[in-house]
N, C-alpha and C positions, 0 to 999 in steps of 0.2 A: 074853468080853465083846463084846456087839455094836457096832457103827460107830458106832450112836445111840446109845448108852450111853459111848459114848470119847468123842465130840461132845459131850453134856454134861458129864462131866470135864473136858476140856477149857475148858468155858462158865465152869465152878467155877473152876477154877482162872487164870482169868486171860485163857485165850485164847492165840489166837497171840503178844500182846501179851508177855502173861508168858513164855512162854517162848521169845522172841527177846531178853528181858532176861537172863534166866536162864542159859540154855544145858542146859535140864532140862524133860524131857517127861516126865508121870506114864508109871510101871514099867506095863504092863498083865501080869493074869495068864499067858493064853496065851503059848506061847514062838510068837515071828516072825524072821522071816529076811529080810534083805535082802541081792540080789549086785550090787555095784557095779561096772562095766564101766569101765576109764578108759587114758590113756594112762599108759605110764612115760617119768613126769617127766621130765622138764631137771634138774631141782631133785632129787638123791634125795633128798636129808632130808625132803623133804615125801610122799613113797611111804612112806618109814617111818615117819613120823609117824599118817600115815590108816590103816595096815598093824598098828600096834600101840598107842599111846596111843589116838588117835582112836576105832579100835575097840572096847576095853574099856574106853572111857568111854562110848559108844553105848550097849553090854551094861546097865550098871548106870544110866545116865538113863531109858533108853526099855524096858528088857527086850527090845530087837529085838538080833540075831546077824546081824554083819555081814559080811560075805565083798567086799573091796577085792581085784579083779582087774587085773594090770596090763599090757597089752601095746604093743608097737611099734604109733608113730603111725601108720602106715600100715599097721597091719592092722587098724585100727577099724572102718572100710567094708564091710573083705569080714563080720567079725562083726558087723557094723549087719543087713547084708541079708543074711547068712546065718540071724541068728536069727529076722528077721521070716516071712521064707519056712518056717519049721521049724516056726514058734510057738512057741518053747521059748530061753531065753536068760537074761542077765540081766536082770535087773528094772531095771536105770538103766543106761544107757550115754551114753556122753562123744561128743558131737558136737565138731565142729573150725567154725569160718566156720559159711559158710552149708551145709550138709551137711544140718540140719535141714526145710530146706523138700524135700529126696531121698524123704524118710520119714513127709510129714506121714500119710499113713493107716496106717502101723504103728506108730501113738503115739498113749497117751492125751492128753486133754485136760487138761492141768496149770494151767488159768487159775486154780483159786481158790489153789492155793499160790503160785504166779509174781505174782501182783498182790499177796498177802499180804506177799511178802518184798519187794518192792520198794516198796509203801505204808511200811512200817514202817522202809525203808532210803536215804529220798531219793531213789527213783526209779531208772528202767532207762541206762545210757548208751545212746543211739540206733540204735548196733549191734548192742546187744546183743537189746536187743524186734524189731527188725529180721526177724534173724534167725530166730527164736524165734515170731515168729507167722504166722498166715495168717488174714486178719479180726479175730477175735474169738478164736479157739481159739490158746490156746500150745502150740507140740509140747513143750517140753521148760523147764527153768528155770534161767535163765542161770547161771552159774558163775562166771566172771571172764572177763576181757579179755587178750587174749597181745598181741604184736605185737614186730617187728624194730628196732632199728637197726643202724650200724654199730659191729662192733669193731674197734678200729685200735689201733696198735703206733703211740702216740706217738712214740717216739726216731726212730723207722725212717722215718716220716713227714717230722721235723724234719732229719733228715740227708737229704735231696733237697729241699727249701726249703721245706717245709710245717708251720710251727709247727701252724697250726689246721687242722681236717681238711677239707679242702678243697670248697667249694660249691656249686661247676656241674660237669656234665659234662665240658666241654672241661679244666678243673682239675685234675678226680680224672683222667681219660686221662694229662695229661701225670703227676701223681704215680704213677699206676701204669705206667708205661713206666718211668720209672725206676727203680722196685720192681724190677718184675719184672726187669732188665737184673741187677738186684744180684743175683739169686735170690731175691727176696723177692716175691713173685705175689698180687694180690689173690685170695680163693679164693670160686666162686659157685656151686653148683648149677643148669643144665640138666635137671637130672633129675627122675622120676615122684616126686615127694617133697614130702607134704604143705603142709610148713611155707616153707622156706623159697625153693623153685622159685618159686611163685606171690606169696611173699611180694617176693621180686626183682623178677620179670619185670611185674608188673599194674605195681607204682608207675613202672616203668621207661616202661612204655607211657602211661601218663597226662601222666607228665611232660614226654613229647615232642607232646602236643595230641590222640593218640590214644585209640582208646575201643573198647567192643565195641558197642555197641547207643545209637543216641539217646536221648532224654528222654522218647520215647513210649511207651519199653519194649520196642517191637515192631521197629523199622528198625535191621538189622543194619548199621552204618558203620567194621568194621575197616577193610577193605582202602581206606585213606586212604592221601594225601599224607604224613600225619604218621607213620603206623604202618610206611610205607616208608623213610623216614629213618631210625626211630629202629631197625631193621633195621640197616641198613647201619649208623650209629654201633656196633651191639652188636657186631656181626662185626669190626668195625677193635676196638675195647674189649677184646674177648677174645682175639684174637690175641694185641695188643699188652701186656694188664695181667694177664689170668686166667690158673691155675693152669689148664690145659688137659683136666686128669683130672675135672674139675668136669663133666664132660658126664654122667657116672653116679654120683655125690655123692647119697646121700641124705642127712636133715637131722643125722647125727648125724658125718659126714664134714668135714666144714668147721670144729666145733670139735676134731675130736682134730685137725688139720690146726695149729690156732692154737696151739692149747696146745704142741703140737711144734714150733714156731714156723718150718713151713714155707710160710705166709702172711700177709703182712700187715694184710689186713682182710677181714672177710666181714661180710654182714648177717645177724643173727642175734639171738636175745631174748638175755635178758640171763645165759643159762647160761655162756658162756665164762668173763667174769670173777668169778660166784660159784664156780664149781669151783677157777680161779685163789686165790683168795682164801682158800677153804676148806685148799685143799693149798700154803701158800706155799713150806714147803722143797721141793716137787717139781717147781712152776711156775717156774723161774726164768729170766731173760735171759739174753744170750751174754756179759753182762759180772759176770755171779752173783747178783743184784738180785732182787727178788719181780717175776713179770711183772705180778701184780696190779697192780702202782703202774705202769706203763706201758699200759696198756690205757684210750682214752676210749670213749666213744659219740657217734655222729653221727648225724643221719639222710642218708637216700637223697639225691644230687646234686639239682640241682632246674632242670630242664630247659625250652624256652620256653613250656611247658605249666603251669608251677608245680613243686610238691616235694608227695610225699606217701608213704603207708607204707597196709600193708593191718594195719587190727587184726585182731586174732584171736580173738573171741569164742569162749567153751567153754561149751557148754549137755548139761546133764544129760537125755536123753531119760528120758522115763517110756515105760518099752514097753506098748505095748498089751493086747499077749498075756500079760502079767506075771498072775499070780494073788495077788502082794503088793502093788498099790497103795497102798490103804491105808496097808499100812508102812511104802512107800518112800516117802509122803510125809509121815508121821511123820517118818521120820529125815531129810530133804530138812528140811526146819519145823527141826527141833533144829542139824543140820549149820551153817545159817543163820543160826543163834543168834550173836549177838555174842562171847560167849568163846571159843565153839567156830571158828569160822569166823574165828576171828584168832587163835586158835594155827598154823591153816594157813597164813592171810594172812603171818604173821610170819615162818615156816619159809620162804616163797617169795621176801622178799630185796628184792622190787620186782621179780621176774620175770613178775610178773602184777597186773595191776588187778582189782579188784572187778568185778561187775559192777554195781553200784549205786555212786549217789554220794557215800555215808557215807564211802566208803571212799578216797576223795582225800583225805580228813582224818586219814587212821591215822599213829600214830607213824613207821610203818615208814618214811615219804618223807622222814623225817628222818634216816635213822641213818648213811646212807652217799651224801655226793652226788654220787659216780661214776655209780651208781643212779637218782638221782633225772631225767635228761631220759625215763626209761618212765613217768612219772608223767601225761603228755600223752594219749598215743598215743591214746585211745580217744575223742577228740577229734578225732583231726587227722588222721586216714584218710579213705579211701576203701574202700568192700567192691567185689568181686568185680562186675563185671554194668555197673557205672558207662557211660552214665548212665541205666540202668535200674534196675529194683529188685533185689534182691538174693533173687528169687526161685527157684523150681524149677528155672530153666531154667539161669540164670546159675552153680547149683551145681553141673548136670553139665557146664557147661564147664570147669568150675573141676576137676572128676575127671576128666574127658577129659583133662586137659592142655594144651588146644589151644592158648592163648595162650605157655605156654609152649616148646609143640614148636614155634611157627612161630619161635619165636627158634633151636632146637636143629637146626631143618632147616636156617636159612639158614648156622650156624655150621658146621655139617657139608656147606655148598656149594652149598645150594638159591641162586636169586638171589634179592635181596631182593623183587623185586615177585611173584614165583612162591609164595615163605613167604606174605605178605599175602593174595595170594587163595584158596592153600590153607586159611590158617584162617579167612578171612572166609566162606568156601562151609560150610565143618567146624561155624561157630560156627549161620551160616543154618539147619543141618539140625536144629538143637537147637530153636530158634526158629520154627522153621515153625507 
């Protein structure tokens, strides 16, 4: 069956219209394949879900054969631009942030599906198209929204004077000195690690007045007054609160950390307490208790700069080089579907937002309101690059590192103002 021949099928039948109701794409004859490129989850049940219901519900709606590949978030990149350079990969891969503008020419142009599902679904969160376009052309088609808070050990908190989780900087320092004096350390990553290094260290610098680039886009303005301070707070911070081994933590380190309850808070999505929750007899307190029920969320301290958090936008690249288009966004159309796309939504707990705004409205932000302050986040961020765009450039510093190494140089002895101009020079050379 030809394209134009599945295009009017498609006309008969309803249109994208009907089958975003449905969750049912006419079978076509020919057998198609589609490989899904994505991270492994936070969330397993939702890997298992895509890996086998998801799947052989795909088979018999669409007649496409689906292949859901799963690897460590931090090896999505070297597979991003490994397969572009080869020509040969999966046909959808999973973008993080802004990682999409790295790749705009080794990606199709997804615009007529990416506005399809967002006209028929209340629209893009701001982040999320953000990320996702350059002009007119979408590289890829949003996914959903991730983003941090904090998890804290209620009890552990309340026995050093902190019923509620504490609000400024100077607050959380004194509660965590006294953590840590107990053995009980707040736990953060320093390290080359996707999610939650960058997801720390940006809101930390914001909060202290600090920025990478002006409002022009183009004037590079780390190496500030504000970005020297909020240095020197980090280094007194970490000495005094952090789990010290956090310098090489990548993102999956922090929660087996919590769960072992040899920390007492890290910022992180909302994996720790579904795993908690999932396994109660195995999660337990030091007083026999489910740790589930002592686990809140907070957000980031909120410093003389304001309070903020990096969302985490997930966009599905359609690769360029793909010889399944077509099908991949057949199945991308049906995926999107409302039944389909909230069996997943469901599976994830409130560990992730929609990327559209229908989806503030789903049952899910009801079922559990430990859960419910992730219900925000895609709102109340800030992306990468602030207060420039969230463009090309802003992404390789965000894979550089750089914002984060200038905290991990001065924690390891650099001086503060030495860190500052290191990465204000590092972030220039991006920006040129």
């Amino acid at each position: 069956m030809t394209r134009i021949a599945r295009r009017k099928l498609l006309t008969r039948a309803g249109g994208l219209a009907a089958i975003l109701a449905t969750g049912r794409a006419p079978a076509l004859a020919a057998e198609r394949s589609v490989h899904w490129l994505r991270w492994a989850d936070f969330v397993p049940a939702s890997d298992a879900l895509l890996k086998g219901p998801i799947t052989q519900e795909c088979k018999k709606a669409t007649g496409i054969t689906l292949r859901v590949e799963t690897v460590n978030g931090n090896d999505l990149q070297t597979r991003i631009t490994s397969a572009i350079q080869s020509g040969s990969g999966a046909d959808i891969i999973m973008a993080i942030g802004n990682w999409p503008q790295l790749y705009r020419e080794g990606v199709a142009d997804a615009a007529d599906i990416a506005e399809e599902i967002g006209q028929a679904q209340g629209g893009y969160y701001d982040v999320s198209r953000q990320v996702a376009t350059v002009g007119k052309k979408w590289l890829g088609v949003p996914w959903a929204v991730g983003g941090g808070l904090i998890s804290w050990r209620k009890s552990w908190f309340e026995e050093v004077g902190y019923k509620d989780f504490p609000e400024t900087w100077d607050t959380f320092r004194d509660a965590g000195r006294k953590l840590k004096a107990r053995g009980r350390p707040i736990g953060q990553t320093v390290g080359h690690t996707f999610g939650d290094a960058p997801g720390w260290w940006y809101p930390f610098l914001w909060s202290w007045g600090g920025k990478e680039i002006d409002a022009d886009g183009k004037t590079v303005v780390l190496n500030s007054k504000e970005t020297v301070e909020s240095i020197k707070f980090a280094v007194a911070l970490w000495k005094e609160t952090m789990d010290e081994g956090g310098l090489s933590w990548d993102d999956t380190n922090n929660n087996r950390a919590f769960l072992a309850q040899t920390i007492s808070a890290t910022n992180n999505g909302a994996s720790i307490y579904i795993e908690a929750k999932r396994k109660p007899d195995t999660y337990k307190t030091e007083k026999g208790t489910p740790l589930r029920d002592d686990i809140g969320h907070a957000p980031i301290p909120k410093g003389i700069g304001g309070q903020f958090n990096v969302p985490g936008p997930f966009t599905d690249l359609l690769m360029g080089y793909s010889k399944n288009q077509a099908a991949a966004k057949d199945f991308l159309r049906w995926m999107h579907s409302r039944p389909v796309f909230e069996e997943w939504f469901t599976s994830q707990q409130g560990y992730t937002c929609g990327a559209t705004l229908d989806w503030e409205k789903d049952k899910v932000w009801q079922a559990d309101p430990v859960l419910s302050p992730f219900h925000d986040l895609p709102r109340r961020g800030r992306l990468a690059g602030y207060a420039g765009p969230p463009d090309r450039r802003s992404a390789e510093v965000v894979s550089k590192y750089i914002v984060v190494d200038m905290y991990a140089k001065a924690i390891q002895g650099m001086p503060a103002a030495d860190a500052a101009k290191w990465a204000h020079d590092e972030v220039a050379k991006v920006y040129v």
